[in-house]
KENU-58285 format. One record per residue: residue in one letter; x, y, z of N, C-alpha, C in turn. Coordinates in steps of 0.001 Angstrom, whole numbers, plus 500000, padded with zeros to 6 digits. Layout:
// residues N
AXYZXYZXYZ...
// end
This chain:
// residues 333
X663812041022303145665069041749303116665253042546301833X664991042030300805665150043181299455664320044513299163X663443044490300613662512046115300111663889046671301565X664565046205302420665349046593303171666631046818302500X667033046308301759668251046493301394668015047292300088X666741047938299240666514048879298089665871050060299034X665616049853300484665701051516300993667121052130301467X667812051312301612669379051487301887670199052227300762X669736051770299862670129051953298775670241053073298342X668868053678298758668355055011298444668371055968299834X669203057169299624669671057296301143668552058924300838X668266058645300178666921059707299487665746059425300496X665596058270300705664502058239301187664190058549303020X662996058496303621662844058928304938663382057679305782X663675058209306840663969057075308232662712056151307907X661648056440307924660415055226308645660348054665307452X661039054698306407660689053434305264661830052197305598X662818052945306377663903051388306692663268051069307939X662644052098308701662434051362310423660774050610310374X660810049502310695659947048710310899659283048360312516X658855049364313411659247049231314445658118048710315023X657206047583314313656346046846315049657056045542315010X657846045150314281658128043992314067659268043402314806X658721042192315146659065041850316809660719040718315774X661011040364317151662097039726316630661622037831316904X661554037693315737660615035973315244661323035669314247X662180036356313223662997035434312636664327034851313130X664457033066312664665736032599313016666634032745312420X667861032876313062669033033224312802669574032058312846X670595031598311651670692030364311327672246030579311201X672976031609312139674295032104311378674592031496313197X675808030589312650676717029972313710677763030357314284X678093030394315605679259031122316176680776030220315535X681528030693316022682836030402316076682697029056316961X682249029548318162682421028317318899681677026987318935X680870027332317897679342025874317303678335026118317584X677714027366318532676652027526319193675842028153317764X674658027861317711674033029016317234673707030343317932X673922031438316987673318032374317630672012033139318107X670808031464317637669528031949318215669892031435319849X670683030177320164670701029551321188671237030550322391X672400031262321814673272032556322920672159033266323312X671462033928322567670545034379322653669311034086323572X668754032925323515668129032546324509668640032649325569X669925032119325491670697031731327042670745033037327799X670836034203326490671252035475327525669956036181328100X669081035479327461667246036178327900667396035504328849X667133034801329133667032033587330582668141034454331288X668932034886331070670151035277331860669755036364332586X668833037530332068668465038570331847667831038589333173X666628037547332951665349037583333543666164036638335379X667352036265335244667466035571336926668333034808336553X668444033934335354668551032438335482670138032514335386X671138032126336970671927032357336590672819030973336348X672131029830336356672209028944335202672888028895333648X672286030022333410672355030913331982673810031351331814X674584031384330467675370032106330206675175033858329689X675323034867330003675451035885329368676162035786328306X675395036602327186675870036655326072677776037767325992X678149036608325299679409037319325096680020036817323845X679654037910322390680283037209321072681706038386320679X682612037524320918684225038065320498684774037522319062X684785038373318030685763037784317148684768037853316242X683734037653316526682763037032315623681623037792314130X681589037498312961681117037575311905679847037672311419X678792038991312272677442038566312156676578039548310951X677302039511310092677084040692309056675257040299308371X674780041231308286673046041062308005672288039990309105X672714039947310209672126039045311112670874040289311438X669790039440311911668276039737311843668099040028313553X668666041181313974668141041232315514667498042282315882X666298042611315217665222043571315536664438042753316615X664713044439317963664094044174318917664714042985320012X666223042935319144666816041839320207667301042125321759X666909041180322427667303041585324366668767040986323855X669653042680324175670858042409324709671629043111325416X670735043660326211670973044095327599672010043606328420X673267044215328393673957043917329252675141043204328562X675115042693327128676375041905325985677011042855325769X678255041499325751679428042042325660680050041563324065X680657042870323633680545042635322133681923042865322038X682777041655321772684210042476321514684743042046319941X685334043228319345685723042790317761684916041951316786X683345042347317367682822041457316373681953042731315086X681756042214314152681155042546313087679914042447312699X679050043493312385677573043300312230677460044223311051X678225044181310015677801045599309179676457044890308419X675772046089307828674256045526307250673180044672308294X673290044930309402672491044264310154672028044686311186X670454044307310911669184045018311924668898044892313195X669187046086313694669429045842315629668064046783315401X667105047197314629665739048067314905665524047764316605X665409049150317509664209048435318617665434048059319211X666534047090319346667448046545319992667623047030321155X667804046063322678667725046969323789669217046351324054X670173047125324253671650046956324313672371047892325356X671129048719326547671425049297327242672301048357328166X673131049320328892674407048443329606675359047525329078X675587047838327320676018046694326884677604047280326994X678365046496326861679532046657326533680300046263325051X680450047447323965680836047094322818682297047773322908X683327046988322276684882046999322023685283046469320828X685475047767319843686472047333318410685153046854317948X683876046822318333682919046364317188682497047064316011X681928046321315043681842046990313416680197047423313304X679189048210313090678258048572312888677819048964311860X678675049359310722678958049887309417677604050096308707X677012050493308498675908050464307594674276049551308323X674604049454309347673770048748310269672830050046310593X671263048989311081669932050268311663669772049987312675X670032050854313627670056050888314974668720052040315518X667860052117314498666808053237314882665905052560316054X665995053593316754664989053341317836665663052239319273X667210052113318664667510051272319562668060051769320929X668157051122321731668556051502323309669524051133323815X670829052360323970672126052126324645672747052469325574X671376053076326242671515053476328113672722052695328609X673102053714329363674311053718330189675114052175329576X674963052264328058676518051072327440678077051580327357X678803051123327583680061051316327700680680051283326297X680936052444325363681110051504323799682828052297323714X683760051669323080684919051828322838685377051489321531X686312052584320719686565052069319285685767051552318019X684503051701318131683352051355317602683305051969316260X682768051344315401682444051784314045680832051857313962X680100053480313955678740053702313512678811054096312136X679711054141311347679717054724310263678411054189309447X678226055696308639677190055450307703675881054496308078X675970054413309241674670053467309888673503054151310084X672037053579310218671015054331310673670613054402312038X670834055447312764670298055432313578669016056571314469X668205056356313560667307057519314146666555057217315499X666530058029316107665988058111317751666408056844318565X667904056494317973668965056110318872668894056742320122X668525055920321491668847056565322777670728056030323628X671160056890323496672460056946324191672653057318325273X671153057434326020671381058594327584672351057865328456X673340058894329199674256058211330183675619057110329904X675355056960328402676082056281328101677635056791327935X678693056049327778680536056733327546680813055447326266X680970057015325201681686056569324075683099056594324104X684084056142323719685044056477323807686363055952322080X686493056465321296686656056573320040685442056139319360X684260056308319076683927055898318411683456056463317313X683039056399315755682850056781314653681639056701314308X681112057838314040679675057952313602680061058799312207X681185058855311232680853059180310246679643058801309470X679176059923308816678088060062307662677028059453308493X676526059160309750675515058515310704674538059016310402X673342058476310335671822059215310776671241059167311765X671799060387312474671044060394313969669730061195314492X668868061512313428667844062588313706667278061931315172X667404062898315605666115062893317236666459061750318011X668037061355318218668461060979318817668917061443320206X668804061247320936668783060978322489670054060734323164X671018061807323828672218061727323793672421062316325188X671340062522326116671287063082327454672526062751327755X673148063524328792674451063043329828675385061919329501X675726062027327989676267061084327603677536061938327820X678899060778327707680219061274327802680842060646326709X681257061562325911682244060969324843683585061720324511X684326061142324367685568061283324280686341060598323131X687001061758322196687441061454320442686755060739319874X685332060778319812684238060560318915684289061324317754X684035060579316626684074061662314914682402061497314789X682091062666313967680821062528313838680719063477312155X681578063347311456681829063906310141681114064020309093X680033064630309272679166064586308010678101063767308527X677624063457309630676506062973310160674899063723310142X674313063309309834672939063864310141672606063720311902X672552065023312101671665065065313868670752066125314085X670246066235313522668990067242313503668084066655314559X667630067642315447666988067489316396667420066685317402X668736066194317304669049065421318492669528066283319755X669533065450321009669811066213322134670577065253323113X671567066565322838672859066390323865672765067078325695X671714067302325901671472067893327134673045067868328405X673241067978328656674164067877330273675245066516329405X675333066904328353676521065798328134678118066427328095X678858065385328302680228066188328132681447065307326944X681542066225326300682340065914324785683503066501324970X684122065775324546686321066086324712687050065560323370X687302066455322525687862066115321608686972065609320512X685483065987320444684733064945319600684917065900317857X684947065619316930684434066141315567683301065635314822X682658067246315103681425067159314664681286068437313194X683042068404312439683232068735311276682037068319310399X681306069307309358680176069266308352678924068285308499X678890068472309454677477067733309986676319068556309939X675124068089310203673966068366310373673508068620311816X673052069908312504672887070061313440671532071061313943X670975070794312893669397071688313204668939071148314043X668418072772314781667374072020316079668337071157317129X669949070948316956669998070182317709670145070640318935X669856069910320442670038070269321734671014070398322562X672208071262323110673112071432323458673060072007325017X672163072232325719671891072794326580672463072252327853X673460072721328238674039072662329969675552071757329770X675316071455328041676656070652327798678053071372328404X678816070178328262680199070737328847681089070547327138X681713071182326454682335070883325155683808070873325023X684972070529325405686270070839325559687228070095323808X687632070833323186688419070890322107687459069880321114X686427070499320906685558069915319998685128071270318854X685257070100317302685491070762315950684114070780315801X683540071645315351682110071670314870682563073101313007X683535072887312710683699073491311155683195073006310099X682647073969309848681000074104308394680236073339308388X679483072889310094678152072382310433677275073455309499X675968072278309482675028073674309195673976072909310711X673753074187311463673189074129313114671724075398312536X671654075718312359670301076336312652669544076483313468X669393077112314400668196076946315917668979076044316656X670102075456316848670916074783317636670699075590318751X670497075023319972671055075326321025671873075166322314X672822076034322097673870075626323258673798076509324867X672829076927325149672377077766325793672825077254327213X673586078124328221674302077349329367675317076432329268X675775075819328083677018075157327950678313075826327925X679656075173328434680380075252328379681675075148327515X681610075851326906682926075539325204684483075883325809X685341074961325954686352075385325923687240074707324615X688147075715324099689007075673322601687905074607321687X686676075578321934685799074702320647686017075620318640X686078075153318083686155075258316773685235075444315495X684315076788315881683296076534314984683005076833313211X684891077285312835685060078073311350684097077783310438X683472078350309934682486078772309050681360077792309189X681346077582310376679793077204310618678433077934310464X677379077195309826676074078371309092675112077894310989X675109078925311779674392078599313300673267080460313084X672893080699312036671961081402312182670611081210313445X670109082127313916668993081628315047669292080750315716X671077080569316139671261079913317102671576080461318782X671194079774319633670891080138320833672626079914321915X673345080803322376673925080777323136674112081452324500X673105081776324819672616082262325726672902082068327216X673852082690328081674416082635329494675782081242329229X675935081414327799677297080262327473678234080847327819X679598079937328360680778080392328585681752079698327778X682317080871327160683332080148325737684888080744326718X685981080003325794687265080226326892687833079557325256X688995080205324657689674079811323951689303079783322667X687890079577322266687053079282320523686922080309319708X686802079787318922686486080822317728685473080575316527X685003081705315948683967081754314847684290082168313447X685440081871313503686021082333311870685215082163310849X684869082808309956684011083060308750682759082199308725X682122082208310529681042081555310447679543082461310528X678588081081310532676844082916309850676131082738310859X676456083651312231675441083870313253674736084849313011X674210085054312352673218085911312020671857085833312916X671443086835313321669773086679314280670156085204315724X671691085322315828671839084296317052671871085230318200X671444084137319318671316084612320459672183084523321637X673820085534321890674465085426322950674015086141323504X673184086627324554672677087333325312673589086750326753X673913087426327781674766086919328996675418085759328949X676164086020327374677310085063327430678399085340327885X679245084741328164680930085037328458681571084707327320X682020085730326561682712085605324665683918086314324843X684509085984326033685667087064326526686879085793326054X687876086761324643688825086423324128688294085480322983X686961085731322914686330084287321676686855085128320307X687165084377319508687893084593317615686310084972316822X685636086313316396684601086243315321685410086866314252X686513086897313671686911086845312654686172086798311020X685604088130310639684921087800309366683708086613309753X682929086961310805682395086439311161681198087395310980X679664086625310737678530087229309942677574087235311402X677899088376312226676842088382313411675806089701313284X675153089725311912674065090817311690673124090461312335X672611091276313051671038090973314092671311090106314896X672626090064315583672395089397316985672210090324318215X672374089061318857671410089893320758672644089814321385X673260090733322148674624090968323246674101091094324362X673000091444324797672836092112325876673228090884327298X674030091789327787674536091757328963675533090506328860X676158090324327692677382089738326848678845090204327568X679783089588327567681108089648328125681797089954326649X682800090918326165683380090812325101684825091395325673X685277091114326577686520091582327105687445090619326097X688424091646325189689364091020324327688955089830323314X687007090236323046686604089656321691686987089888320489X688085088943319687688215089634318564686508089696317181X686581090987317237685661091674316259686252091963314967X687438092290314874688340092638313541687484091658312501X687273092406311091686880092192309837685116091357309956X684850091203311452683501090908311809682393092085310988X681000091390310663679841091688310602679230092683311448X678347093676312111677801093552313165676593094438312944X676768094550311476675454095335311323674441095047311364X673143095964312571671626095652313161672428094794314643X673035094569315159673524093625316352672526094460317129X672095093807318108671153094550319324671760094302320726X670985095262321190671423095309322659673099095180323126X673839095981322246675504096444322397675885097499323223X676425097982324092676656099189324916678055099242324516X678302100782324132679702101480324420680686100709325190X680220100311326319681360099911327161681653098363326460X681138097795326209680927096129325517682036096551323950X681771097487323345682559097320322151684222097566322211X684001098979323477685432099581324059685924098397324400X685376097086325275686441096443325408686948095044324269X686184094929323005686175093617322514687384094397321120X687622094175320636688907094533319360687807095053317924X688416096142317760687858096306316595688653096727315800X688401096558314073689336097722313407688249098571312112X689471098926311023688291099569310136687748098277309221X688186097395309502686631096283308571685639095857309379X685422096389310167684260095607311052683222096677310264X682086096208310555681153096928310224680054096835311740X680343098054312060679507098450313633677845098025313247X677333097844314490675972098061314950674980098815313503X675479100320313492674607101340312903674969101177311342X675979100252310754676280099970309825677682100598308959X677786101364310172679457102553309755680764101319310021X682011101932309751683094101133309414683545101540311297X684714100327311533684888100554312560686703101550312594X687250101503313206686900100794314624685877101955315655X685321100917316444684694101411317185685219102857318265X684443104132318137684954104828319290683551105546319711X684678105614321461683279105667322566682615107645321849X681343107089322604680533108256322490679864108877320617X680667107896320120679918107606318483678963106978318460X678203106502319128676776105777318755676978104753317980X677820104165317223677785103273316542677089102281316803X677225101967318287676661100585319165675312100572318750X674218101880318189673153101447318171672574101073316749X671960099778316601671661099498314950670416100714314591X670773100997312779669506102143312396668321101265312161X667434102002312720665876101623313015665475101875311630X664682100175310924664368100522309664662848100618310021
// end
């Protein structure tokens, strides 16, 4: 435990110096329930439980105090975790798919590599925890807290969450594929590379992420919030936005190509060298927007989105835009 608890320490260092992911779960746990049981014994009972034996009790720890408990690679498939506490403690590997967690504490806990297929989790504390290539597919969060989290290349398929914080989290490379988020904040987080594709997004904060190559390509944003988010070379491609805005955020070289951006906020918004083509901008505000080098813009696309004299058009001239000025086309360097 002390080369585990001096990589913790150091939040400098890579995921695979805390994840140990050959190491099976063989140490005993000598930490006693509330109710007298040990918790290697629940444990057994709930493997046996697992495998048929319905003899067996399923594991169910409520109330309970398991802070640095040792459960790498633990079967708990299917536990039910209510108000109990595990901060500092190793679920590595942990298979907890189908589990049901309520009001539980995770705080600083490594959950890398662990498995929470289709779990039911509510009110939950991930804060500041590790969890790299955490799988969540299918799963429904519902309040739960992943402040300051490490979620690189985490696995978030068709998950449903609802007023989830995710504030300053690392998720680089993770993927949200066909998931649907309502209310989640994903305020100053880390979002390179991450996967957004076919998502559904409804009143979710994503202000001064840095996203890079993010892609939300086919998702659905309604009153999403992206103010001064850095989403350079990010992909939005055949997205439909309804209500959001980009206030003083850096799409620069991003890709809305056959998006629907009809009534979307780019406000002093940095969209030099993006792609429009075949883009919706009916009542886009453009006012004090970027747009110099933008590609693939037509006359008719600018006539209908808002412009004034701070925009800076296509060809690099001041706006506002008027038809049959060419502005729409960027100068060929």
């Amino acid at each position: 435990m002390a080369g585990l608890s001096s990589a913790k320490a150091n939040s400098s260092l890579d995921d695979k110096v805390l994840v140990e992911p050959d190491k099976t779960f063989v140490e005993m746990n000598t930490l006693t329930t509330t109710s007298g049981r040990s918790l290697d014994d629940i444990l057994l009972c709930h493997r046996r439980w697992i495998e048929g034996g319905s003899q067996h009790l399923r594991c169910l720890l409520s109330g309970e105090t398991l802070n640095e408990a040792q459960l790498q690679k633990a079967h708990l498939h299917g536990a039910i975790l209510r108000g109990t506490t595990l901060l500092d403690a190793d679920l590595t590997g942990a298979d907890l798919s189908q589990a049901i967690l309520e009001a539980a504490d995770f705080e600083r806990a490594i959950l890398s590599g662990a498995d929470l297929n289709h779990a039911q989790v509510s009110d939950t504390q991930f804060s500041n925890a590790w969890l790299k290539s955490i799988i969540l597919s299918d799963a429904t969060f519902r309040g739960a807290n992943f402040g300051k989290a490490r979620m690189r290349d985490s696995r978030c398929q068709g998950v449903v969450m609802e007023g989830c914080r995710f504030c300053s989290a690392i998720l680089d490379s993770s993927s949200f594929h066909h998931a649907r988020l309502i209310n989640c904040d994903f305020s100053e987080s880390e979002l390179h590379h991450a996967e957004f594709y076919g998502a559904h997004l409804r009143d979710c904060r994503f202000r001064s992420i840095s996203g890079m190559h993010a892609n939300f390509g086919n998702s659905r944003l309604k009153a999403c919030d992206f103010a001064k988010a850095e989403l350079s070379n990010a992909k939005f491609s055949r997205a439909e936005f309804g209500a959001s805005q980009f206030d003083r955020a850096v799409l620069s070289n991003a890709d809305f190509r056959h998006a629907d951006l009809s009534g979307v906020t780019f406000c002093r918004a940095d969209l030099s060298n993006t792609r429009f083509e075949g883009a919706k901008l009916l009542a886009a505000d453009l006012r004090t927007a970027n747009l110099a080098g933008a590609r693939e813009l037509t006359a008719a696309q600018l006539t209908q989105a808002r412009t004034d004299e701070s925009t800076i058009l296509p060809n690099g001239s001041r706006g506002p835009y008027r038809r049959s000025s060419g502005a729409e086309r960027p100068v060929l360097v």
